[in-house]
C-alpha positions in Angstrom: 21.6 -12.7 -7.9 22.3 -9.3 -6.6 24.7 -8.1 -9.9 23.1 -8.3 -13.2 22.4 -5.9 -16.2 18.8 -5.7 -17.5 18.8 -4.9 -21.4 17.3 -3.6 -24.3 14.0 -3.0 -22.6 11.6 -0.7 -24.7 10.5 1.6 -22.4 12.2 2.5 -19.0 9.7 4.6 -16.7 11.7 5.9 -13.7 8.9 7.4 -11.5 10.3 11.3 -11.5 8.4 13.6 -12.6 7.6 15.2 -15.9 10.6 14.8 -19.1 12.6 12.5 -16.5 9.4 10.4 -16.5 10.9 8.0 -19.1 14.9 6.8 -19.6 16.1 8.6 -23.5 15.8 5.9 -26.2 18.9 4.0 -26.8 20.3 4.7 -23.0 17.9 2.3 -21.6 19.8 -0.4 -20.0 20.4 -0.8 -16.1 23.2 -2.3 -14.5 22.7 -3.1 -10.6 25.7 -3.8 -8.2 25.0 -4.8 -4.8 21.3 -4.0 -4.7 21.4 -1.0 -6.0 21.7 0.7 -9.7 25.3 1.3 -10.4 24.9 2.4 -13.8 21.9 3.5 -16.7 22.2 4.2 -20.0 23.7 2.4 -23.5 25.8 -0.6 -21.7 28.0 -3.6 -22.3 27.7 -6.8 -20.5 30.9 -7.2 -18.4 32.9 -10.8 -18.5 31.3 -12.8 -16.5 28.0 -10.5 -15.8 24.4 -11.8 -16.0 22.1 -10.2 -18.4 18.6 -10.1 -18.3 16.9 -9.6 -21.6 14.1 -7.2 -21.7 13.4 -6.9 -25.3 10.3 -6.1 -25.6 9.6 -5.0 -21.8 8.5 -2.4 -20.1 11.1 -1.6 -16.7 9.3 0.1 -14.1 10.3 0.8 -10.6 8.4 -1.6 -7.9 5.1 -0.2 -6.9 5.3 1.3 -3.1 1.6 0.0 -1.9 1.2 2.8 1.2 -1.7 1.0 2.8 -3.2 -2.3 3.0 -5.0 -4.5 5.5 -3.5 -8.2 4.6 -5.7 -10.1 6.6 -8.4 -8.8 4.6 -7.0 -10.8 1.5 -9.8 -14.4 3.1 -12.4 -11.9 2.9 -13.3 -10.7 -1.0 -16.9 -10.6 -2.4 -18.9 -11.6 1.6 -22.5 -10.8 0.0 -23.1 -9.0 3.4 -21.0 -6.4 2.3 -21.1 -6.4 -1.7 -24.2 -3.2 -1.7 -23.1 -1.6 1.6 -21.7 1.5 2.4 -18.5 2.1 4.7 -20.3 1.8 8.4 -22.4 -1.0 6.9 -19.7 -2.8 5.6 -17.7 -2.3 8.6 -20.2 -3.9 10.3 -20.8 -6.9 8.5 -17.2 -7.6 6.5 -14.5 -6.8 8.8 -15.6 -6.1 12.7 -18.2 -9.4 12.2 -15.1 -11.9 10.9 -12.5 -10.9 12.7 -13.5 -13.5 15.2 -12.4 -16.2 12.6 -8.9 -15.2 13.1 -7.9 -16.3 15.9 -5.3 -18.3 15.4 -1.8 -18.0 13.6 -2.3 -20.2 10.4 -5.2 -18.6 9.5 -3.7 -14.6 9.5 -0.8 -15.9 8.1 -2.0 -17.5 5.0 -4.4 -14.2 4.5 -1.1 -12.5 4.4 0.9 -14.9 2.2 -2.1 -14.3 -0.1 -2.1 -10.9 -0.1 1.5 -10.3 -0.1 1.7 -12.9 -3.6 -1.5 -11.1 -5.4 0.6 -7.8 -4.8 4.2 -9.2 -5.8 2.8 -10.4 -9.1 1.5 -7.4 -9.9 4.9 -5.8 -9.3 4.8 -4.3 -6.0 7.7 -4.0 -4.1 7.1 -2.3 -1.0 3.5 -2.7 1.1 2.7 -0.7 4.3 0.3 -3.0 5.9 -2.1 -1.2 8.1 -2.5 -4.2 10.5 -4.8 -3.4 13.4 -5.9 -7.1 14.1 -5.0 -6.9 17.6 -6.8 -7.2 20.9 -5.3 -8.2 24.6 -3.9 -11.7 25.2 -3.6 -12.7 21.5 -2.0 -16.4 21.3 0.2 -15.1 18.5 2.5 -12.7 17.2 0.6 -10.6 14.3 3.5 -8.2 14.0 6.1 -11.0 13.6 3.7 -12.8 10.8 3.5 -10.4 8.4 7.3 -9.6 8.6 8.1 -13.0 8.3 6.1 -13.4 5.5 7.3 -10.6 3.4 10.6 -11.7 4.3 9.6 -15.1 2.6 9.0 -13.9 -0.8 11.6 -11.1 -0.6 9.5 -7.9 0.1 10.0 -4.4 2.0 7.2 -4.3 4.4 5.9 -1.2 6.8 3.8 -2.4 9.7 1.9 0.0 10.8 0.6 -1.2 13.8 -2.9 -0.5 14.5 -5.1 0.5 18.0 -8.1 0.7 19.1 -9.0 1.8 22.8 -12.5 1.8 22.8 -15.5 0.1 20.7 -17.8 2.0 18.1 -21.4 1.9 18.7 -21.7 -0.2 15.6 -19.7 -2.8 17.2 -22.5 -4.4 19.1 -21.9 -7.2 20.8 -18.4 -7.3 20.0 -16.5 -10.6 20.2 -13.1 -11.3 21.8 -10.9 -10.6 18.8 -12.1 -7.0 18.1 -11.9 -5.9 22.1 -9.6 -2.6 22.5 -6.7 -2.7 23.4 -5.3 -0.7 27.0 -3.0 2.3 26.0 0.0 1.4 28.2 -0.3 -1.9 26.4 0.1 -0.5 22.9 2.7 1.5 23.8 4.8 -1.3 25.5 3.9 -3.6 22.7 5.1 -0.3 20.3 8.3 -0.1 21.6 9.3 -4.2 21.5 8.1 -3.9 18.0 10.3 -1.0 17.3 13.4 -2.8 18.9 12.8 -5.7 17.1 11.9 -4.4 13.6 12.6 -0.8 13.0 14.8 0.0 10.7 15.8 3.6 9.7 18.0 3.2 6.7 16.0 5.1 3.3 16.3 1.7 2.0 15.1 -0.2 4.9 13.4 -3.6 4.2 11.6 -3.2 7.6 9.7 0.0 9.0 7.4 0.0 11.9 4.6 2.9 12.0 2.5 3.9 15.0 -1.6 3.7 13.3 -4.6 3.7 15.5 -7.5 2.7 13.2 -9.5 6.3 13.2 -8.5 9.5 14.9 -12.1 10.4 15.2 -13.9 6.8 16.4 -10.8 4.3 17.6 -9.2 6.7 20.3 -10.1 9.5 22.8 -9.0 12.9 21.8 -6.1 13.0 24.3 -5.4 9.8 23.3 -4.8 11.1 20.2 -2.0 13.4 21.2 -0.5 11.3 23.7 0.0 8.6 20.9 1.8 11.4 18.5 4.2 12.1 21.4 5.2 8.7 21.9 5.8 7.4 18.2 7.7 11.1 17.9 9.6 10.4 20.6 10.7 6.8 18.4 11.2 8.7 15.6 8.9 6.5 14.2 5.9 7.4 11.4 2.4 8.1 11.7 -0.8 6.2 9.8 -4.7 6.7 9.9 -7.8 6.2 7.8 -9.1 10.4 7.7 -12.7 11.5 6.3 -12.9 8.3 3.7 -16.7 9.3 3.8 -18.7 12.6 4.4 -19.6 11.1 7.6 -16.6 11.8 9.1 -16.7 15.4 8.4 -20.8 15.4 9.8 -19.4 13.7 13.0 -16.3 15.5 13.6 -18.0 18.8 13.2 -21.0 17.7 15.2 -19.1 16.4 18.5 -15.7 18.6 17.9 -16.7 21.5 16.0 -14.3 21.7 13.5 -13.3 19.8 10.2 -11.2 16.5 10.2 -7.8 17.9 9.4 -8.5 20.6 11.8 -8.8 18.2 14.8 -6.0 15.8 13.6 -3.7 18.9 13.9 -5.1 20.3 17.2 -4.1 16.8 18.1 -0.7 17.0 16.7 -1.5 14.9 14.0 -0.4 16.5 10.8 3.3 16.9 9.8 5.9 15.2 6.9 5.9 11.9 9.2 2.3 11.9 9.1 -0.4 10.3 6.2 -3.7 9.3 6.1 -5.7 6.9 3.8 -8.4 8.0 1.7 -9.2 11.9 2.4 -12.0 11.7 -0.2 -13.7 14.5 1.7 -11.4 17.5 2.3 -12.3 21.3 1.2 -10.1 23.9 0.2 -8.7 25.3 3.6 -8.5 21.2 4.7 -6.2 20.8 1.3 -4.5 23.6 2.1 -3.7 22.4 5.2 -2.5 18.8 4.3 0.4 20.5 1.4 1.4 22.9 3.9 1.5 20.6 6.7 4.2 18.2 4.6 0.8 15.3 5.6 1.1 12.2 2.7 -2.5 11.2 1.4 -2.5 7.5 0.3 -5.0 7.7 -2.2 -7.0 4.2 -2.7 -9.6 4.6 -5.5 -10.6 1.3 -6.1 -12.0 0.6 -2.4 -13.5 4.5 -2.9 -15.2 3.6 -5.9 -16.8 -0.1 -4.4 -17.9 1.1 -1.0 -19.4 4.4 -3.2 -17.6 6.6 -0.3 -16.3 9.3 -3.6 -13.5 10.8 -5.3 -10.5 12.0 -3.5 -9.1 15.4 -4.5 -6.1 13.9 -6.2 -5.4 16.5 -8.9 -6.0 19.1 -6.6 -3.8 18.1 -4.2 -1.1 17.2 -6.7 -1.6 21.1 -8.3 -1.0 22.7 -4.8 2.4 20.6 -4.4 0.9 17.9 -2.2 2.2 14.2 -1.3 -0.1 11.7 -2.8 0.9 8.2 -3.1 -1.3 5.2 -3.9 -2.9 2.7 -2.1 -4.7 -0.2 -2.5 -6.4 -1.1 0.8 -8.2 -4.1 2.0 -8.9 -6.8 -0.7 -12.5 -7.3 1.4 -13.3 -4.0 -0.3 -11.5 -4.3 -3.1 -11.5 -7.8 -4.4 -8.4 -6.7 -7.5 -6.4 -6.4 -4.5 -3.2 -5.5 -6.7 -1.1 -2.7 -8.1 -1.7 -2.8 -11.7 -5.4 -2.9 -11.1 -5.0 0.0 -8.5 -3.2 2.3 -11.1 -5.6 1.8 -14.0 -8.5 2.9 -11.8 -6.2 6.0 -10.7 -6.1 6.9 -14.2 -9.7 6.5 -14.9 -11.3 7.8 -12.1 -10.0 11.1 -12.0 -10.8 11.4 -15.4 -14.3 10.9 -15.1 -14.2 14.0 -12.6 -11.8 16.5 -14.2 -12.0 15.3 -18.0 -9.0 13.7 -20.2 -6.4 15.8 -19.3 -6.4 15.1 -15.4 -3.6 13.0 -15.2 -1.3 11.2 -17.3 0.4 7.8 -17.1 3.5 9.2 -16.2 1.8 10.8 -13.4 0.1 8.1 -12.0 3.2 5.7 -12.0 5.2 8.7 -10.3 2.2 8.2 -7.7 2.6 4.9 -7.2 6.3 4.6 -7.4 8.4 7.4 -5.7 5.5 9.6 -4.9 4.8 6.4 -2.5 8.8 6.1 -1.4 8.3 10.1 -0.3 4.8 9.4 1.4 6.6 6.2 3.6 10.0 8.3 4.3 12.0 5.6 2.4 14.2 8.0 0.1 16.1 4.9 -1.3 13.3 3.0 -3.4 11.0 4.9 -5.9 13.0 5.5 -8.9 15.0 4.3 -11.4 18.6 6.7 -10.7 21.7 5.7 -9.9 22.3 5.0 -6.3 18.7 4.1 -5.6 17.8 0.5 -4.5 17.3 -2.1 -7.9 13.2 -2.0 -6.9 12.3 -2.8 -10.4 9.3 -5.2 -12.1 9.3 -5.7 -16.3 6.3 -6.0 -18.0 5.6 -8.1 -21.2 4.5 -6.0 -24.4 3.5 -9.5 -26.2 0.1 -9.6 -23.5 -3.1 -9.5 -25.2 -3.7 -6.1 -23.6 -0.6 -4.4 -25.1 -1.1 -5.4 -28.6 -0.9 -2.8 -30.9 -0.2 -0.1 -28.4 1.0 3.1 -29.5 2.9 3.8 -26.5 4.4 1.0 -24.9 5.5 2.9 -21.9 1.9 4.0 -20.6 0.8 -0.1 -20.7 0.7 -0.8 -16.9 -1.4 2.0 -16.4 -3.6 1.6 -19.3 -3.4 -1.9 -19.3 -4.1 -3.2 -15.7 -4.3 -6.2 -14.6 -4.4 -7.5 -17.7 -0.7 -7.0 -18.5 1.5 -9.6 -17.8 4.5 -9.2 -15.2 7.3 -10.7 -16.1 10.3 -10.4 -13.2 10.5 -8.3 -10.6 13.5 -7.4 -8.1 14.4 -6.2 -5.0 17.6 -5.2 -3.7 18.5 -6.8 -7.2 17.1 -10.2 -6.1 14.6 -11.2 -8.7 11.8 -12.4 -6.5 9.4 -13.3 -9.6 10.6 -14.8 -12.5 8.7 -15.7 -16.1 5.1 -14.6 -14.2 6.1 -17.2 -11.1 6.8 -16.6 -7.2 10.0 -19.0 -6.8 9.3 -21.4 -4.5 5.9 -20.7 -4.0 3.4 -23.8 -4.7 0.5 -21.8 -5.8 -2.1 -24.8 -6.3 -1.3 -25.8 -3.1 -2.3 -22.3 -2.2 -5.1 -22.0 -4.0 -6.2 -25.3 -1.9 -5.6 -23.8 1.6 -7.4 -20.6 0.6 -10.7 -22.8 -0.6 -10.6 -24.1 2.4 -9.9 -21.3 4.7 -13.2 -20.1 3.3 -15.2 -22.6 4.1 -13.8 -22.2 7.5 -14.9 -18.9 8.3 -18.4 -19.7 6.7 -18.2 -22.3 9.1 -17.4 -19.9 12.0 -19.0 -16.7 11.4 -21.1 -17.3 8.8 -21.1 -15.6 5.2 
């Protein structure tokens, strides 16, 4: 179902920015033709046309997740890593269990999981930073996750990690986290990119070029050399970038010079360009990153649990800059979902700047078509004619909503606790009543128990 109208919703938050933040009372009704909103404000069902009542709903566009690591989603709560920092958890969380996955149906059902947790939170579009890769893999990673998101109906953005040399803390590395040859990466780039690239602002599939860490996973020309190739693609470019104030200690010690500085010496700053995190930027690095065009995804959840600090969000946003919203790895972030990622946006800034840092509409402009802008996908975002019917409603009859003054600010001040009703994309409704279509989710529960007794198995806890 491509062509329905969606009525009578109580609040309609279209992700722009400031009094277009929310549809006028009374012209809150969206009519979607082909994919794409044909019409908003006070309609009449056509003969013949389905209607989707959202009395008592909140309409939102679909979240845009700008960066994730999906195989992450078997990994939540490993005591190892639950009172470590970033290099410790590194360590012991990701580098140690990547051996586990090693085979297809493993990854795959990590992403399935991941991909559902953030569907029924109302994301739309994920950009999956996927840099489980290593020389002669027996399967396909790339392939995986788009064929998964293509399962339950989802826009996905590979970008498609590297590594050409081990960190120190990688001792004894095993098979599975071995780097991978340059000439390798960019041959395995460039099938990707012929395969799954697409370039339309509404594509369903993107591929992005990502090494892991400028400053760690590649060698300084490396660096360069990799910007020239994905430019010469026209494809996008994604990194993690000074998450703690280590990087800025090591990039000054062994480059003399801050972490944006180096990324742009390396030609790694630009509007095709973002980076996760940036929790540790000062002035002239801010500076640098608005005037530069450089997206932040901003992931405050995994910031807060790994202790690594508060990004300069309302800074940024001040000086004009990109900021979209992210919710990272579920191994560091076991609420691996939108709605939890939005409500800790609005919180945590707060507790840094004071009540007035940022405002629901804000944060939902973040996550929504501040996002879209960050991934170069124009088309999804926002609730405006002509833009692709990305939507998700949200049920004002939760426990969490209940007597709410403002209906319209409940996903953000809400959380997880609000209930999603139906989301769509391209106008197909891809969860209805709170349900995946299709998907069997005791049976998944089942396969996930036991994957985790697998890798306990295998690597240990």
């Amino acid at each position: 179902m491509s062509d329905c109208l969606i009525q009578h919703a109580t609040v309609v938050l279209t992700g722009l920015s400031d009094e277009q933040a929310r549809l006028p009372k009374g012209q809150c009704d969206v009519r979607v033709r082909q994919g794409k909103i044909a019409a908003i404000g006070a309609l009449t069902a056509e003969p013949g046309e389905v209607v989707y009542d959202a009395t008592d709903r909140v309409l939102a566009p679909g979240w845009v997740n700008t960066h994730h690591h999906l195989f992450q989603s078997l990994l939540k709560g490993l005591p190892a890593g639950l009172n470590a920092r970033l290099a410790d958890w590194l360590a012991a969380v990701p580098v140690r269990h990547r051996r586990a996955f090693d085979h297809e149906a493993l990854f795959r059902l990590a992403v399935r999981l991941g991909l559902s947790e953030l569907l029924l939170s109302g994301c739309t579009t994920v950009a999956d930073h996927q840099y489980h890769h290593y020389p002669d893999m027996p399967f396909d990673p790339t392939a995986v996750v788009f064929d998964e998101a293509n399962k339950l109906g989802m826009r996905m953005v590979v970008c498609r990690g590297l590594a050409t040399q081990v960190r120190q803390i990688d001792a004894t590395p095993s098979p599975q986290i071995a780097p991978e040859p340059l000439d390798l990466f960019f041959r395995r780039v460039s099938e990707d990119a012929a395969r799954f690239n697409d370039v339309a602002p509404d594509a369903m599939r993107r591929v992005v070029v990502a090494p892991t860490t400028p400053n760690w996973s590649v060698k300084p020309q490396e660096l360069r050399d990799i910007a020239r190739f994905a430019r010469s693609l026209s494809l996008r470019m994604h990194s993690h970038l000074s998450e703690t104030a280590d990087y800025g200690r090591h990039t000054a010690e062994v480059h003399g010079c801050t972490p944006l500085a180096f990324v742009e010496r390396h030609e790694w700053v630009g509007p095709d360009v973002w980076f996760a995190h940036l929790v540790w930027m000062d002035e002239t690095e801010q500076r640098l990153l608005v005037q530069s065009g450089t997206g932040m995804a901003h992931c405050p959840q995994c910031n807060a649990r790994l202790g690594s600090g508060t990004a300069p969000v309302v800074e940024l946003l001040r000086l004009g800059g990109k900021v979209s919203l992210g919710v990272d790895g579920a191994a560091s972030n076991e609420a691996a979902d939108m709605l939890s990622e939005v409500h800790m946006a609005f919180l945590m800034h707060r507790l840094r700047h004071g009540p007035q840092a940022l405002s629901t509409d804000q944060v939902v402009r973040m996550a929504t078509a501040g996002g879209a802008e960050v991934l170069g996908l124009p088309g999804i975002g926002s609730i405006e004619i002509g833009q692709a019917a990305d939507l998700a409603s949200y049920r004002l009859d939760s426990a969490a909503a209940l007597g709410l003054h403002d209906p319209g600010s409940a996903p953000v001040l809400c959380g997880r606790a609000l209930h999603t009703d139906t989301v769509w994309v391209a106008g197909n409704p891809v969860v209805r009543g709170g349900d995946i279509p299709g998907l069997d989710r005791i049976r998944l529960a089942a396969h996930a128990r036991e994957a985790v007794q697998y890798i306990v198995q295998t690597v240990g806890g």
